[in-house]
N, C-alpha and C positions, 0 to 999 in steps of 0.2 A: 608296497608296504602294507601290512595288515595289522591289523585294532589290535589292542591287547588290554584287554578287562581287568578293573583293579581287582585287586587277590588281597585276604589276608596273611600277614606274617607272621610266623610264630616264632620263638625265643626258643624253643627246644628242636628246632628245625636250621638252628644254625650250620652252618658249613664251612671250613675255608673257600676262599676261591682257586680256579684251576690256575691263576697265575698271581705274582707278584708286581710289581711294581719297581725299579729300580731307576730311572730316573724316568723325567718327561719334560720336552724342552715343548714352549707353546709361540707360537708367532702368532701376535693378533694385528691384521691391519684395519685398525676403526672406522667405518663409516656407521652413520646413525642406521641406516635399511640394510645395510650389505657389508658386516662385518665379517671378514674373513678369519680364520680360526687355522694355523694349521699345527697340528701335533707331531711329536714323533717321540715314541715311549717304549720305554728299552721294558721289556718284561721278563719275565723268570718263571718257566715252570712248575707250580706247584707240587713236588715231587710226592707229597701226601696227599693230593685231590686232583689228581689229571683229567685233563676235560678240554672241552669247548673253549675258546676265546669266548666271554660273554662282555659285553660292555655296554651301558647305560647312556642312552640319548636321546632327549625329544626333544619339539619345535627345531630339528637342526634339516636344512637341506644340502644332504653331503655329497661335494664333488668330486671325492677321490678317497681309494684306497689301495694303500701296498702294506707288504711286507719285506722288511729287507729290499726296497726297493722295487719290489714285482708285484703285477697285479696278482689278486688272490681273490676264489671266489668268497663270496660274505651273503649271508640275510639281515633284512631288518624288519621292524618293527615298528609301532610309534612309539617303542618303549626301550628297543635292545637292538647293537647289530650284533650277530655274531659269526664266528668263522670256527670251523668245525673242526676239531681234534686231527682228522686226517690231513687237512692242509697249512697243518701249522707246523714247523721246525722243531725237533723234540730237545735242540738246547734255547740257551736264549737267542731272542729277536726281539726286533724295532719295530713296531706299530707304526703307519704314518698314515694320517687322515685330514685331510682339508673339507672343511664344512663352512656355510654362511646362516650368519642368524642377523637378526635386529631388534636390537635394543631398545631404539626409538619405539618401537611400538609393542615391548615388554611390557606392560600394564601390571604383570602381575608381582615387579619388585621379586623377582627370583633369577637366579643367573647372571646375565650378563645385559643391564638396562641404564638406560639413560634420565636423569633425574637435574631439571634446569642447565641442560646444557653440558652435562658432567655425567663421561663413563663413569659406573662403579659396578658393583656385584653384589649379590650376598649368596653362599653356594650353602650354607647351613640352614636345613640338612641334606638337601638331594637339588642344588641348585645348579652343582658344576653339571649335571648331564646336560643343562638347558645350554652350554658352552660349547663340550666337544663330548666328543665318544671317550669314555673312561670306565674302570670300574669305580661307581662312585657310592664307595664305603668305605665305612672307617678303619678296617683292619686294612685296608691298602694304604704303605705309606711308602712316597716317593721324594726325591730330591727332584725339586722344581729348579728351569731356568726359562724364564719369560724375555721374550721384547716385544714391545711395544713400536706401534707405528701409528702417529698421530701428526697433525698439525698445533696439535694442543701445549701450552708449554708444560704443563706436569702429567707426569706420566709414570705411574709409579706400582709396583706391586711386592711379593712377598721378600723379604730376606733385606740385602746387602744391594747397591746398588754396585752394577760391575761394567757398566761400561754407555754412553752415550752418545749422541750424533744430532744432528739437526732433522729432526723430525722420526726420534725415534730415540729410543731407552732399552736398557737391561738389565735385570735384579736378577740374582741370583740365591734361592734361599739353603744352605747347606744343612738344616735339618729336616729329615725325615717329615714328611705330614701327608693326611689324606688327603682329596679332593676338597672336604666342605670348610679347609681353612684355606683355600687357595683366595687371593685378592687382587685386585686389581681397577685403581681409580684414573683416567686422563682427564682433565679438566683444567682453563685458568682460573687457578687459584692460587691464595696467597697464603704464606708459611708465618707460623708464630714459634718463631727457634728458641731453643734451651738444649741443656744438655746434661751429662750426666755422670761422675766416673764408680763404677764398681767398686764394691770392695775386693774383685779380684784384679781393681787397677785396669778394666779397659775402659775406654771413653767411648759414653752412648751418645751419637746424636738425638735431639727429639723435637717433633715439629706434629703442631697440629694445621691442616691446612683449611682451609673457608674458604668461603667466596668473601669477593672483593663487599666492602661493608660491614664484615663481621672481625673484623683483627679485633678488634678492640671488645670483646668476647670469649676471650682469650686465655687470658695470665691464670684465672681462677684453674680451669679444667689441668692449664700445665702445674703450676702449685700441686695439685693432687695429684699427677701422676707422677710426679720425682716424690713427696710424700708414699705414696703408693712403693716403688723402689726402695727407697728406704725401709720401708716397715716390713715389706717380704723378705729380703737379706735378714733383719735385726730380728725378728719371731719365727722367719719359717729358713734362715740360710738359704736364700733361695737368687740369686744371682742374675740379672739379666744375659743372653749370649749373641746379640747381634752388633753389627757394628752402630745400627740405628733403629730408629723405633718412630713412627710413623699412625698419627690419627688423622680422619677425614670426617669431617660434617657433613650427612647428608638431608636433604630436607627431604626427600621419598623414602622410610626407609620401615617396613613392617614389624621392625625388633627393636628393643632399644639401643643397643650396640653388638659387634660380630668380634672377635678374638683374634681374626686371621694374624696368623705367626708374623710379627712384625708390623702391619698392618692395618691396625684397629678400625673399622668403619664403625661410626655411629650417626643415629639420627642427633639430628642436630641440637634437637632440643635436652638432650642428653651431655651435651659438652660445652654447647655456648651459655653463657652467663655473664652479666652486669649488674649492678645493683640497681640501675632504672630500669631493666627489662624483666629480671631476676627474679623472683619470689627467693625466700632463705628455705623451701622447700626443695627450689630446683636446684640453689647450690647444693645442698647434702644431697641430693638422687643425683648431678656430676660427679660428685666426691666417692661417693657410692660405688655407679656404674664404671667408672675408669678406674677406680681401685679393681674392682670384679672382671672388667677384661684383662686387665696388666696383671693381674694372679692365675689367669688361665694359662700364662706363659708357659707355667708348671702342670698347673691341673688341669688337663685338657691338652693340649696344644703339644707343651715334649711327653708327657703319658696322656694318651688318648682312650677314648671309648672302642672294642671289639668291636660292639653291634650298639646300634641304636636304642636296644633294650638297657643298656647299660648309662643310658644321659644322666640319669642320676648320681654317677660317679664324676661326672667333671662337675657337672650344676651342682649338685647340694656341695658339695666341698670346695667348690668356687662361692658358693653365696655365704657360705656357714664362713670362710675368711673374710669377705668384704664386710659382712656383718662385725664380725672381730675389729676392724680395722678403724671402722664408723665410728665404734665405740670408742677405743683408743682416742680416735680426733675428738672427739664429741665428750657425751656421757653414757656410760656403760648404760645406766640404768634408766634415761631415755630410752637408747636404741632398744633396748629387752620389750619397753613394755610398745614401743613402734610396729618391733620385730612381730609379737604378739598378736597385734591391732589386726598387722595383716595375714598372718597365718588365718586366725577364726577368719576371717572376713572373705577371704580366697579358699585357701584351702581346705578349712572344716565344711565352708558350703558345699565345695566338688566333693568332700568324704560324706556328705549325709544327702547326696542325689544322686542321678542316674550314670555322670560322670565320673565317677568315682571309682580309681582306678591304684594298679601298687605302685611303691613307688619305683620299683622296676617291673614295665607293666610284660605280661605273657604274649602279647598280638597287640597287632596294629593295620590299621588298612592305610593310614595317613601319621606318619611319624609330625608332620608339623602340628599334630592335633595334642600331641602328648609334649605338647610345652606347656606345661601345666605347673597350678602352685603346688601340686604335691610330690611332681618332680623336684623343683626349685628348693620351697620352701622346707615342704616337708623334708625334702632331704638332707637340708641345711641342718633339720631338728635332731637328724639320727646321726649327725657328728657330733654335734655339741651332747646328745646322748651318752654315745660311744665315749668320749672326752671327759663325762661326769663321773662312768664308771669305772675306767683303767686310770683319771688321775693326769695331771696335764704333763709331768715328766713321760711316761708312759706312752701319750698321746704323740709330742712330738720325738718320741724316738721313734717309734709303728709309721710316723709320717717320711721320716728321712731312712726309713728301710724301704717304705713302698718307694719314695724317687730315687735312690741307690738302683733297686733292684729292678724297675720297671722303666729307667729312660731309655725313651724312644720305642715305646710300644705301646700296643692298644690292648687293655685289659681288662677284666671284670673285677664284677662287685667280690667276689668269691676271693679275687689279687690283693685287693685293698684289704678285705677282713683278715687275710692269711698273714699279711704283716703285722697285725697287732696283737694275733694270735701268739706268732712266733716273737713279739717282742717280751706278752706278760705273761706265757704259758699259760692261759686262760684258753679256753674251749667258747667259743663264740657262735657257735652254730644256732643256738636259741633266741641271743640280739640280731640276727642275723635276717631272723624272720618280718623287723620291719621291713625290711625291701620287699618281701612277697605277700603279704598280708594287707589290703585295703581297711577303711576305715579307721573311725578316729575313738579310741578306746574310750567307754565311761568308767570314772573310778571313782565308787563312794567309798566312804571310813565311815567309820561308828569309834566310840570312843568309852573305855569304864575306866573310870578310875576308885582303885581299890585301895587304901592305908597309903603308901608312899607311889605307889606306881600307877605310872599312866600306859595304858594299851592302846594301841590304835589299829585296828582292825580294816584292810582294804579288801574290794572285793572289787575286779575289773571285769567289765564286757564288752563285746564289741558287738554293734548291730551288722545286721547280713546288709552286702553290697554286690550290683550285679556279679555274678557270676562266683560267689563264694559265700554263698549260706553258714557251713560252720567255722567258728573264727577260735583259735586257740589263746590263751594268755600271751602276753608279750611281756618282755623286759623292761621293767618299768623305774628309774632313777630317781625317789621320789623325796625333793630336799625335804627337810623338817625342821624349827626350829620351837624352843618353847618360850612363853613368855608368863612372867607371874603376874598374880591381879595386882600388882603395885606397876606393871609396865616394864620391869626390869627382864632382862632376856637370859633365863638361864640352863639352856640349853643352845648352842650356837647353830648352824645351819649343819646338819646333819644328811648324809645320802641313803636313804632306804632304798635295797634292791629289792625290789621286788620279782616275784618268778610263777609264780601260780594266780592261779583264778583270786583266790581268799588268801590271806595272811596274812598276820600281825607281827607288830612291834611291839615291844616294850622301853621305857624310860623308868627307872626304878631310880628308890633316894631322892627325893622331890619331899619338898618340904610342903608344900600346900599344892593343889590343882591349879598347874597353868592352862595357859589358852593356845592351844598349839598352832602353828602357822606354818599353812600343809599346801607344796608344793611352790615354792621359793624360786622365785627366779623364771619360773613354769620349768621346771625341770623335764620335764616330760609332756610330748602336744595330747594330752589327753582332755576330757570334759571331766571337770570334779565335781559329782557331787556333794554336796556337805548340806545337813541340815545344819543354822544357823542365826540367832536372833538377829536383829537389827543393831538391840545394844552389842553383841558381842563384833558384830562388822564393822559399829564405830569406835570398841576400843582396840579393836587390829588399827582401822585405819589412823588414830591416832597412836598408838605404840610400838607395830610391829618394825621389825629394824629393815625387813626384808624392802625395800623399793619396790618392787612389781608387786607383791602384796597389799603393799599399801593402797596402793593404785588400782588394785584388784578388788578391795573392802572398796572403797567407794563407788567401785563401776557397781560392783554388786546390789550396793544400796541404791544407787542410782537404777536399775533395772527391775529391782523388786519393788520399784514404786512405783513407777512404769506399766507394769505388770500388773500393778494393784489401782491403777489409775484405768487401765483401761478394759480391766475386767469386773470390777462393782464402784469404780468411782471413786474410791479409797484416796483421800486428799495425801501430800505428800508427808513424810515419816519427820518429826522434828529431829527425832535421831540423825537423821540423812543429812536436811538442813544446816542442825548445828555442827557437825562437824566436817561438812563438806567449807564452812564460812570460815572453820578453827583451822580450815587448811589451807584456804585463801590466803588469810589473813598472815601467814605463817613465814616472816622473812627471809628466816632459813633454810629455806626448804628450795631447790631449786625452782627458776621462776615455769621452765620448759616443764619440769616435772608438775605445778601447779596447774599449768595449760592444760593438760594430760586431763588429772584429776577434775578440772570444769567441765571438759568434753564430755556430752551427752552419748550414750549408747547410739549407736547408728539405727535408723529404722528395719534394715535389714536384719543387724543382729536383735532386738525384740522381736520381729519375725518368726527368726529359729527359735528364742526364747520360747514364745506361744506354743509353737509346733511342740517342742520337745515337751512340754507339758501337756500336749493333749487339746491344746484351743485351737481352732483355725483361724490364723491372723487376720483383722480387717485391716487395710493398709490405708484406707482414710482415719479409722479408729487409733492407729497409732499414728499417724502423722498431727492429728490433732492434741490427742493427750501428750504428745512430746512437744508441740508447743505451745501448753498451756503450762509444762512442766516449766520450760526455756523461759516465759513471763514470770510463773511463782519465784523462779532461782534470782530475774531481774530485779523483781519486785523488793524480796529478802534481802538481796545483799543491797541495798541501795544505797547504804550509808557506805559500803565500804569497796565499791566500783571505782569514784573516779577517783579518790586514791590512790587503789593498784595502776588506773590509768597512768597516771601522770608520775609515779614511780618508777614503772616498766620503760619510758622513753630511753631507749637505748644510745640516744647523739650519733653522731658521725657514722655511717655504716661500715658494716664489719660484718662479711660473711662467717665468723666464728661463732662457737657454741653460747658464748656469752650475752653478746649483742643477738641471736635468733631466738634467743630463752627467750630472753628480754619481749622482745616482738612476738613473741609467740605467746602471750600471755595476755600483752595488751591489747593485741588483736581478737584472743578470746573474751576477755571484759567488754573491749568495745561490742562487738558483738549483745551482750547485755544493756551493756549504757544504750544504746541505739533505743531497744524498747523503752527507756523512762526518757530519755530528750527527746525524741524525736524525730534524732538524725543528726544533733546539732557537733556533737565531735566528731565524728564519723565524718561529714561534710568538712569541716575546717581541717583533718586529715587529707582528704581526699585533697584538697586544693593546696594543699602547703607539702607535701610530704615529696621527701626526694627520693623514693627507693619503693621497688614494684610492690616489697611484702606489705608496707602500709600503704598505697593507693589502693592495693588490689584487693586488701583487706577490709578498708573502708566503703569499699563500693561493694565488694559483699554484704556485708554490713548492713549497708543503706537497702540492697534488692532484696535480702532478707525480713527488712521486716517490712517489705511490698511498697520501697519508695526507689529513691536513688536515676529514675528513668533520665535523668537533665545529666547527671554525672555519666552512666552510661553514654549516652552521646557525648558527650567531653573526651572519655576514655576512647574510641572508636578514632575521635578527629587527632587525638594525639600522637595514635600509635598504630592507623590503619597500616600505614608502612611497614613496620616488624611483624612479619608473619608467624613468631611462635605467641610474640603478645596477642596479637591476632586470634590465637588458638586460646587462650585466657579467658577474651572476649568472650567466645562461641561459648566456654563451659558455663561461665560462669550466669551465663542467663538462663539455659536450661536449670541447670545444679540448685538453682533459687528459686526458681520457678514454683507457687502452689500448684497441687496437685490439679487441676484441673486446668490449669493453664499448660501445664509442661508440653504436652503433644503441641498443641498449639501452637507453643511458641519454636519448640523443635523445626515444627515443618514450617515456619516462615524464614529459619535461618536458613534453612536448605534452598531457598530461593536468595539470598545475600548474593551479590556478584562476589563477597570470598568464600565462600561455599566451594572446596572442590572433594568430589567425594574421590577422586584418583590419590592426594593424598591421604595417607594412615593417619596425620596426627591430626588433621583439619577433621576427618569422618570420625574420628573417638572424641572429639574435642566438643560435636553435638550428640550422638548416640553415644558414648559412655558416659556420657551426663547423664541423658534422658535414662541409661539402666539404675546411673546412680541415684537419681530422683525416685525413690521406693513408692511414695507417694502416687506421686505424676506416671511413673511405668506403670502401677500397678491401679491407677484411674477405672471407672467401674464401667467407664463408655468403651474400654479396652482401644480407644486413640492410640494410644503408645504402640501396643502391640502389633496395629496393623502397620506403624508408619515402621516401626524397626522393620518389618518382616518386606516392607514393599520397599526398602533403600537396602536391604540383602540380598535382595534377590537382581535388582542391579548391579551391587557391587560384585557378585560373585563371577561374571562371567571376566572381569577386570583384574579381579584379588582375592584368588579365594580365600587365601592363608587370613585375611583380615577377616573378611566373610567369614568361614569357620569360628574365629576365635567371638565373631562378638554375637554368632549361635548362642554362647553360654549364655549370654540375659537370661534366658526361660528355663535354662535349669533347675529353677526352683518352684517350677509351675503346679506341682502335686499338692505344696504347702495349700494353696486357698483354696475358695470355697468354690464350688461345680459350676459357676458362671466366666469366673475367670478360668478354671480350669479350661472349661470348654472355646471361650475365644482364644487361649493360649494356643492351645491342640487344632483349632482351624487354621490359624497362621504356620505353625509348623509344618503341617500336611500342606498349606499351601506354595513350601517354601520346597517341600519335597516332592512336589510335583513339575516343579518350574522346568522344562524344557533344558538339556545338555548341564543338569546341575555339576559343578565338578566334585570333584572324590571329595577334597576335605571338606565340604560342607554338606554332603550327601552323609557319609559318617557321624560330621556330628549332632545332625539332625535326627537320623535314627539312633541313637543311643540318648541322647534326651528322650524320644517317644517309648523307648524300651525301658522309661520310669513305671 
């Protein structure tokens, strides 16, 4: 067997492969070291690309190959076997390959590994090669029939189950699919049943399975996926076709949940829920993620992606509906401005650093690297885009042309667009350009207004990102609406296309000068800028009709004080003050949307703020003036805190939108109150409260404002037990931590006997704290930096996939000043020099450094 060195991949280098795919039956007989694999897989020559047998495999030691029964010569590789065009049968054959791997000592959560006792897999993206010899890519799709041989009582993989025996199972799945949806879990575990019947009248089984002690965990995650069912038929006709449907909880698991057709694996903390384990954040991210896998039924999974260039087509059209769906349950205009929170917060920081990439990217050395929020997120935004401008009749006819015309195939972004082409006779070729254009658009307006008419003048640009210096105008959807100086709204939300660099609108017949209210909804992920008073951002924030506007005028105000606080000292704006208090105070106003509005700008985002203005951030400087800002807000509202308090008590729990408003607000007040008592509600919360979001909120609370250490230990003896509350624990003492404690306190939880860094959510539970603590990571002792770079370079020989992704921390290391610059770039280098580094984290390490 000989090395084979990672390669870049390119997108214009695509190919078919020399064979098809037509079925593949798989025998697995389990053992934890010496699990047997055997295949046998009917192919079909590609009568457009004839070639080589090529087939993808590593960590496998293979004991046998035929064809059609007869040995056959083959090479390998640590990457590929292959058998050569002259000894291959020029109609179809049966591949048949017996290989052993082991699970047990999978580390790296890819393939086929073992996780407390419980086979599972996860083969998305290139995970089946870690299993057997296959082509494993997406344009191969095959009819799977698996069995199983185990001692274990469940035993379960893709499709229909077709047939059993004592110490052994068969599923059968009769649609088409690659490789990276293939599944397959053995484990004693226990089933939480429901079920289901279509509107095409067949009856779905459904069962989420756990381990013994988590049933009762349950009911929530099932609720949303028969919810979930429901709402795909009713908005998108979209129909479930198996006999049964099938999730697993897994507590090792690198992603948050996997789609496999039938199959669902997710980490655990993604589907279990209780109201005394639970935060009212984890039920909506359940609600969320298993609405988002149980829609990939369609988008993804029966139309799939070509080539991996293409992830943007199942992701952004999988999250842009689970996003849809949220709302639905929830409130629209919550999730928008959520939806928002995380795009800037994810995505705009990978479009204005080194990372930053399209959202269908041209090359790749490591496809797991390119799970990105500009994949996800942004992609999400260039539906709801597409959506704003053909019109939502429009919208889902171009949708049930693409699944008409495309089940059961792998296709591109070019299939998707040609459907909505052909539904509005529109030429699309120019929207089209979001997928291959990096960056995140700036769009200022100017504004004249002349005798009755108001002009609004845009002009968009886009900053240069690796590898694309000049950037063209984009298609830009940009709502509008007007309002007059009396507050009345008389121009309703309006959609301006926009299509060049500069252009203008006009609004004519306008009796006096309104205040126009530009980009509604965020209609478009671009950065606005708008020159703007103070007074005019508090009478939006008090008038405009638009809800994410509104919400917008006060982050703003909130930011430009911020901003004015930590660059001359500039006390805070009374404008700010009073109508941030006139929005508190405001009954009718949702209590969740009020939450919103109290929340202070994150220290990251003043960060970019600085940047984009030309300062270079000090991240002590703004971790202080943001909590002097958090005292003045405590100090101001003090007459009108434990009011909201003790108004918001939402009684008896109820994971719905009503009761988490409720807590979500009071939990932001408490927060406030904490600085003028002391502690003292916060504390009397903490010991009487029956449900995680208020304990967990109260002892936030309490380590926030640097007390709480007795309730900490209380919280630890309560719930060492539950290991996702466990994982609570770990954030939340980092997450709180002042800056110069943070490292500190990181590297003494990494000595905790629950400390494991082999699981994913235990290792982000302290290090995506410590990234999140802006403050504390960005410490001027550079602590942080070395303790992330020296637990990366351990975990990478274990995970890379984790390893890579929590690379990103330092993406944004060009922002500060030449001291931290310079500790950042020694950790990096050091992380790139570290002996057999693996590919995904070797990748993402030099493309950070190619900032």
């Amino acid at each position: 067997m000989t090395a084979h060195a990672p390669q870049t991949i390119f997108l214009k280098d695509y190919a078919e492969p020399h064979h098809w795919v037509e079925t593949a039956h798989l025998t697995f007989k389990l053992s934890p070291r010496a699990t047997l694999v055997v295949s046998k897989i009917a192919f079909k020559p590609n009568a457009n690309n004839l070639g080589d047998l090529i087939l993808n495999g590593e960590q496998l030691r293979l004991v046998s190959v035929q064809i059609n029964g007869a040995d056959v010569p083959y090479e390998t590789t640590d990457t590929h076997l292959t058998i050569k065009q002259s000894d291959l049968p020029q109609e179809p054959f049966t591949f048949e390959a017996t290989v052993e791997i082991s699970p047990e000592t999978n580390t790296a959560l890819e393939g086929l590994y073992m996780s407390s006792g419980m086979y599972c897999t996860q083969c998305e993206a290139e995970g089946f090669r870690k299993i057997t010899y296959y082509p494993d890519r997406p344009d191969v799709m095959g009819v799977f029939t698996v069995r199983v041989e185990s001692d274990l009582p469940v035993m379960l993989s893709n499709g229909n189950p077709q047939a059993s025996g004592d110490g052994w199972a068969e599923w059968h799945d009769p649609w088409p699919k690659p490789a990276y949806l293939f599944a397959l879990v053995a484990g004693d575990l226990i089933a939480h049943s429901d079920h289901f019947t279509t509107i095409e009248g067949n009856h779905v089984d459904l069962n989420i399975y756990v381990r013994k002690g988590d049933e009762d965990k349950c009911a929530f995650g099932m609720g949303a996926l028969i919810d979930s069912m429901i709402w795909d038929e009713r908005v998108y006709g979209r129909a479930y076709d198996l006999d049964i449907f099938n999730i697993v909880a897994v507590d090792d698991f690198n992603m948050g949940a996997m789609e496999n057709k039938g199959l669902n694996i997710f980490n655990s903390s993604c589907v279990l829920a209780s109201p005394e384990t639970s935060t009212d954040a984890t039920f909506e991210r359940v609600e969320g993620i298993i609405a988002h896998e149980y829609f990939h039924n369609w988008t993804g999974n029966r139309i799939t992606c070509r080539d991996w260039f293409q992830l943007c087509l199942k992701e952004g059209l999988t999250v842009y509906r689970d996003q849809m769906f949220s709302g639905d349950m929830r409130s629209h205009a919550v999730k928008r401005i959520e939806e928002v929170l995380q795009l800037r917060a994810r995505q705009f920081r990978e479009d204005n650093g080194p990372l930053a990439h399209n959202v269908r990217p041209e090359s790749f050395v490591e496809i797991n690297n390119f799970y990105t929020a500009t994949v996800y997120e942004k992609g999400a935004e260039i539906i709801g885009m597409l959506r704003r401008l053909i019109g939502d009749e429009a919208y889902y006819k171009g949708c049930n042309l693409y699944f008409d015309r495309h089940d059961g195939q792998a296709v591109t972004i070019e299939e998707w667009i040609k459907a909505f082409e052909d539904v509005t006779g529109r030429d699309l070729t120019h929207f089209k350009q979001w997928y291959s254009q990096a960056g995140t658009p700036r769009l200022s307006v100017t504004e004249d207004w002349a005798d009755t008419t108001l002009t609004l003048t845009f002009t968009q640009t886009t900053p240069a990102t690796p590898g694309q210096d000049v950037k063209k105008p984009q298609v830009l959807p940009i709502m509008v609406g007007l309002i007059a100086p009396n507050g009345d709204e008389v121009v309703p939300s309006t959609v301006l296309e926009m299509t060049e660099t500069t252009q203008s609108f006009t609004f004519e017949d306008l009796t006096e000068r309104p205040i126009a209210s530009i980009l509604r909804d965020f209609s478009a992920p671009v950065i606005l800028q708008r020159e703007m008073t103070a007074k005019t951002r508090a009478f939006l924030l008090a008038h405009d009709t638009d809800p994410f506007n509104t919400w917008e005028m006060g982050r703003m105000l909130a930011k430009d004080t911020l901003v004015a606080m930590i660059i001359d000292g500039t006390p805070p704006a009374r404008d700010y003050l009073d109508a941030l208090k006139s929005m508190l105070s405001d009954d009718s106003k949702d209590p969740a949307f009020r939450a919103l509005c109290l929340a202070l700008p994150s220290q990251d985002d003043i960060a970019q703020t600085l940047t984009d203005a030309g300062v270079t951030p000090d991240p002590m400087a703004i971790y202080e003036q943001r909590e002097e800002l958090r005292h003045t807000l405590a100090t101001e509202f003090k007459d009108i805190l434990p009011g909201l308090y003790a108004a918001n008590d939402a009684g008896a729990f109820k994971p719905d939108a009503q009761g988490s408003g409720k807590r979500s607000l009071r939990m932001s007040v408490l927060a406030l109150l904490t600085l003028n008592d002391g502690g003292k509600a916060a504390q009397t919360l903490f010991e009487t409260s029956d449900n995680m979001t208020e304990q967990a909120g109260a002892l936030t609370a309490l380590l926030s404002a640097g007390t709480g250490q007795e309730e900490l230990a209380s919280f630890y003896a309560q719930w060492f037990h539950d290991r996702l509350v466990m994982d609570k624990w770990f954030m939340m003492q980092v997450a709180s931590a002042a800056p110069l404690d943070a490292a500190r306190i990181a590297s003494m939880l990494t000595e905790h006997a629950d400390f494991d860094m082999k699981n994913p959510n235990r290792f982000r539970a302290v290090f995506g704290a410590l990234h999140g603590n802006h403050g504390g990571f960005h410490a001027p002792d550079g602590a942080a930096y070395k303790l992330l770079a020296d637990w990366l370079i351990k975990l990478d020989p274990l995970n890379p996939q984790t390893t890579a992704r929590m690379c990103g921390a330092f993406e944004t290391w060009k922002r500060y000043d030449a001291d931290r610059q310079g500790m950042i770039k020694d950790q990096l280098n050091r992380i790139l020099a570290t002996p057999n580094l693996s590919g995904d984290t070797t990748e993402m390490v030099t493309r950070i450094l190619g900032a």
